[in-house]
N, C-alpha and C positions, 0 to 999 in steps of 0.2 A: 233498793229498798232501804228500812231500817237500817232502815239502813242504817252508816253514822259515823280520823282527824287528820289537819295534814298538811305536809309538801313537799372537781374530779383532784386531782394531784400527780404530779411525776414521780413516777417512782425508778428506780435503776433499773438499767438491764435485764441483772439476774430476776428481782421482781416480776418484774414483765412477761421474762421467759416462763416463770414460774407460774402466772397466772394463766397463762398461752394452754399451758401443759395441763393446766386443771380445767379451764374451760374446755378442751377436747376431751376430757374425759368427762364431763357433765354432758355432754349429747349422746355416750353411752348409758348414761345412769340414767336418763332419762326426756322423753321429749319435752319440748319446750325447754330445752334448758338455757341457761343466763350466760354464757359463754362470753357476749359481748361487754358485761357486767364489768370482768375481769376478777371470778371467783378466786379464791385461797384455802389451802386447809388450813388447818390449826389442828393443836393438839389434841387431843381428847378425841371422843364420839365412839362412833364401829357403825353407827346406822341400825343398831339392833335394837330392840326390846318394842314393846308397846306406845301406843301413842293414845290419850286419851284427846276426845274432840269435843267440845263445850259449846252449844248454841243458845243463843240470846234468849230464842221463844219460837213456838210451832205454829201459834197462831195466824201468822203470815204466809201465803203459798210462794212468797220467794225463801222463806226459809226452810217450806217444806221441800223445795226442790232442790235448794242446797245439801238439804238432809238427806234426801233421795242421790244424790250424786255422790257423797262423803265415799262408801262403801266401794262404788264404781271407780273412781279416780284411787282411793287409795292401794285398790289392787296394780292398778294401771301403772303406780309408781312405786310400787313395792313395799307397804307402808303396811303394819301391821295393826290395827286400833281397835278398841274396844265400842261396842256399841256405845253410839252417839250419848249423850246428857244434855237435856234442855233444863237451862234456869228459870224459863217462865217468867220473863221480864223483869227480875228482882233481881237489881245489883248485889244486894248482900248474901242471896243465897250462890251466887255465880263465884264467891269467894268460897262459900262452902264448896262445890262442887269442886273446882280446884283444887282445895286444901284432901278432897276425898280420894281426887285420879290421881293425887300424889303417894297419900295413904297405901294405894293400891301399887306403888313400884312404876309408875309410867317413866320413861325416859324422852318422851319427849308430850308436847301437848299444842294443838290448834285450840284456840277459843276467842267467837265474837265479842268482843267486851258488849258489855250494856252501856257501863257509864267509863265514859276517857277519863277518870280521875279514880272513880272509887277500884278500877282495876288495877290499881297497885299494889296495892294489899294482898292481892293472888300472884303478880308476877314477882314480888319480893318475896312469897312462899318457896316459888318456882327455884329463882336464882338461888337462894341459900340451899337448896338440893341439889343444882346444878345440872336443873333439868330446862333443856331449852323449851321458850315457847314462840311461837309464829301467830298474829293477832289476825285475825281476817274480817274485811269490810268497817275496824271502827279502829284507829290508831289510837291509842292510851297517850296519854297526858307526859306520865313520865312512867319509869318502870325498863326494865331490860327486856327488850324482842328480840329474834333475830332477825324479822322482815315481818310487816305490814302487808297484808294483801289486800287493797282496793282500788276502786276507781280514784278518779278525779274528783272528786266531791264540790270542789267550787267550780268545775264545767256542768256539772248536772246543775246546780243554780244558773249557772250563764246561761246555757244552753233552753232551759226552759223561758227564762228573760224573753231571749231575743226571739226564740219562736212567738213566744206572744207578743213580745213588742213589733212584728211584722205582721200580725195577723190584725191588732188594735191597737187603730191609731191614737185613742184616747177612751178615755174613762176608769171606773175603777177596774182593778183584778186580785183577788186572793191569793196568798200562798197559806195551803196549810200545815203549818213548820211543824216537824220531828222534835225532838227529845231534847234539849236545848244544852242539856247535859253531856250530850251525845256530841262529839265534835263533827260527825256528819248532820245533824242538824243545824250547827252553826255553820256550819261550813257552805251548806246549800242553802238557810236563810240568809246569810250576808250577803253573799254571791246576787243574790235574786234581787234584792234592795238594791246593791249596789249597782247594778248592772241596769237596771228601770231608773234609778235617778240620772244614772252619768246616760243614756242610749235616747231613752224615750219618757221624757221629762213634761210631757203630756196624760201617763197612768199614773194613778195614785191606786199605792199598796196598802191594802186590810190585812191583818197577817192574824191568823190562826194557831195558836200553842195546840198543838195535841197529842204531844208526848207519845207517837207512834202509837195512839189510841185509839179505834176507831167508834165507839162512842162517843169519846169528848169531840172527834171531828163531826161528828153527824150532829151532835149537838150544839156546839159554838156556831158552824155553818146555816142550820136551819133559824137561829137566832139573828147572825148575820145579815143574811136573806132578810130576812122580816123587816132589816132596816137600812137595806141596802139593797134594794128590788132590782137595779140597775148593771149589777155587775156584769161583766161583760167576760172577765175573764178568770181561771182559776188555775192554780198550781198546785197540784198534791206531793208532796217531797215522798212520799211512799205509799205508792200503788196498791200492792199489796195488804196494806194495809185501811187506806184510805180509800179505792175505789170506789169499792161497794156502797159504803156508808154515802158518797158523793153522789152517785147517782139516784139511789136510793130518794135522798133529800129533794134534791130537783124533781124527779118523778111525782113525789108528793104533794110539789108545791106548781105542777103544772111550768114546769121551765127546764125540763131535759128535751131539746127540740136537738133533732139530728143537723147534723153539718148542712150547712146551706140551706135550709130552714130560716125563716124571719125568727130573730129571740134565741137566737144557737149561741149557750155559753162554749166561749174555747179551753179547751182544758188539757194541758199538758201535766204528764206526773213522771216519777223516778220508778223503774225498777228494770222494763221488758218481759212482765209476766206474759201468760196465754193470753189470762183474763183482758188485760191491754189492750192487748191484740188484736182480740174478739171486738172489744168495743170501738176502737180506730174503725176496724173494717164496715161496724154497724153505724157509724158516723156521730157517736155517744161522746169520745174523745179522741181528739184530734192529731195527741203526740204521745212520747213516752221515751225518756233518756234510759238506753236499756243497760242494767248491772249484769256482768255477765255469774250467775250461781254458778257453772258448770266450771268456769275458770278459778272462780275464787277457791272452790274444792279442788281443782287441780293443782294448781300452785301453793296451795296450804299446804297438799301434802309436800308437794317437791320441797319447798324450803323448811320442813320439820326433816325431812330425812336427811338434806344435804343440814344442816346443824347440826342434825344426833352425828353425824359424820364429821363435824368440826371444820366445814367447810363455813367460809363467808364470803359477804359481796361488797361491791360499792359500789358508785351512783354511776349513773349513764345508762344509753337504751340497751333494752335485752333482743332475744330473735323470736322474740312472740308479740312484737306489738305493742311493747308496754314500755318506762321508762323508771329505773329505781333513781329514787329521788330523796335527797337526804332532808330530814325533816328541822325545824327548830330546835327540838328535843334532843338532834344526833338521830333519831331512829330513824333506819330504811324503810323505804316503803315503796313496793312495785305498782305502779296504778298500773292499772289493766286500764283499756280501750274500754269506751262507754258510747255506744252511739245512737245518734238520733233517732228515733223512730216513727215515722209518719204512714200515712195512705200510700204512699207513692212507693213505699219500699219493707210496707209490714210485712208481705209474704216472701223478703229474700233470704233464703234456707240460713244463711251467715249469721242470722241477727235472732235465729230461735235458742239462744243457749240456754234460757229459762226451762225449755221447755224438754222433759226429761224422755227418752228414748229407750 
């Protein structure tokens, strides 16, 4: 979903042995651990004290499910936190919130940025206390993390591309782009452009600003429509947010025709909600590049505790599937596995992480 920035060395012997020593004991502290990383301690930490956790906004049911997992995972990994804080889509108040779970003694903090720039201002709160923080699903601009937790964000733009660039061989297709502000919105709009001009140079892209809003989506789209009857295909960068309002519209306007229907728009989006799901199977939409909530809450905790523990990482693949990857900025960042989601594989149990148990 909202989603929203992103992308080795020799060392001696003793190094080596030393990182050997700490990645086995990272598969006791806990599962999925990063072992293959080649973690390190560092000074400081204990692993102790509180954790505040900071989310974007509720209004999205991949956020609610992240929200629902927070509690689960962080018992799972030993992590002690205070009930959750939603900032309600407001970059400036998610600085308040910060500067609050600071206030409060936290020693360490998870939080999804809003915007990749204006969360500096919180993690420069953060550092000058010397309290670590772990950024999950939206990598900050600049600022001190000690790991990024997300996907790929320029495969969820590819990945949507080429599903449509196979399914229509020409005409128009929508994407309707996230928070531009967001480096997962820019991340997934370029991606999507870029990959329909260089692949399938026969669509031509309408693109939609909707600021992970799903009125300005229901609204630009319906406007769209009126002047662009033809479309053939659409791309929603956040499900979650954007479904509803998507189908909605169609329905309205007598053009939500099921798969294999004459006048069936194809429509691929970001997140792997239920809702998704449901609608793949009802033949409503056709794809869905699934974010995995269940992970990003598990690994948000592991990497806030292995930090308060003064433990670190560096780049190369982990044992859970995913790959830390050092960014422009210097920050790490673990993309997790993101995958396809179609008819042909919505119901394999692997690809429900959205969906909370």
């Amino acid at each position: 979903m909202p989603g929203r920035t992103a992308r080795k060395q020799n060392r001696s012997r003793n190094v080596g042995a030393m990182a050997l020593a700490v990645g086995a004991s990272l598969v006791l502290a806990a599962c999925g651990s990063t072992k293959d990383t080649g973690a390190t301690s560092a000074e400081g930490g204990g692993g102790s004290g509180k954790v505040g956790v900071i989310l974007p906004l509720l209004t999205s049911p991949f956020w609610q499910s992240y929200n629902d997992y927070v509690p689960k995972m962080a018992e799972s990994e030993g992590v002690d936190t205070l009930k959750t804080v939603n900032s309600n889509s407001d970059p400036s108040q998610q600085i308040t919130d910060i500067n609050n779970q600071l206030n409060q003694g936290v020693k360490g903090l998870v939080v999804a940025p809003l915007d990749s720039a204006a969360i500096e201002a919180g993690l420069d709160q953060a550092e000058r206390k010397g309290v670590p923080v772990v950024a999950v699903d939206v990598a900050p601009d600049k600022g001190k993390v000690a790991m990024v937790v997300r996907a790929n964000n320029v495969a969820y733009g590819e990945k949507a591309c080429q599903y449509l660039g196979e399914q229509i061989p020409s005409g128009k297709v929508v994407q309707i782009m996230g928070d531009l502000a967001s480096v997962n919105g820019r991340d997934r709009s370029e991606a999507f452009r870029a990959c329909v001009k260089k692949n399938f140079p026969k669509l031509k892209v309408l693109e939609i600003p909707a600021k992970w809003e799903s009125d300005t989506a229901a609204s630009k789209l319906d406007t769209l429509l009126n002047a662009n009857p033809d479309i053939k295909g659409i791309y929603l960068q956040a499900g979650g947010v954007y479904l509803a309002p998507t189908l909605q519209t169609l329905k309205s306007k007598g053009m939500l025709k099921k798969a294999g229907q004459p006048g069936h728009i194809t429509i691929v989006s970001n997140d792997g909600i239920p809702q998704e799901y449901d609608a793949i199977r009802k033949g409503e939409i056709d794809a869905t590049v699934s974010q995995p909530a269940d992970l990003y809450a598990k690994y948000g905790m592991y990497y806030i505790k292995a930090a308060m523990e003064g433990k670190t990482f560096k780049p190369g693949p982990t044992d859970h599937d995913s790959t830390i990857v050092k960014l422009p900025s210097g920050i790490l960042e673990d993309q997790l596995p993101a995958p396809l989601v179609t008819k042909d594989n919505v119901d394999d149990p692997k690809l429900w992480g959205n969906t909370v148990k």
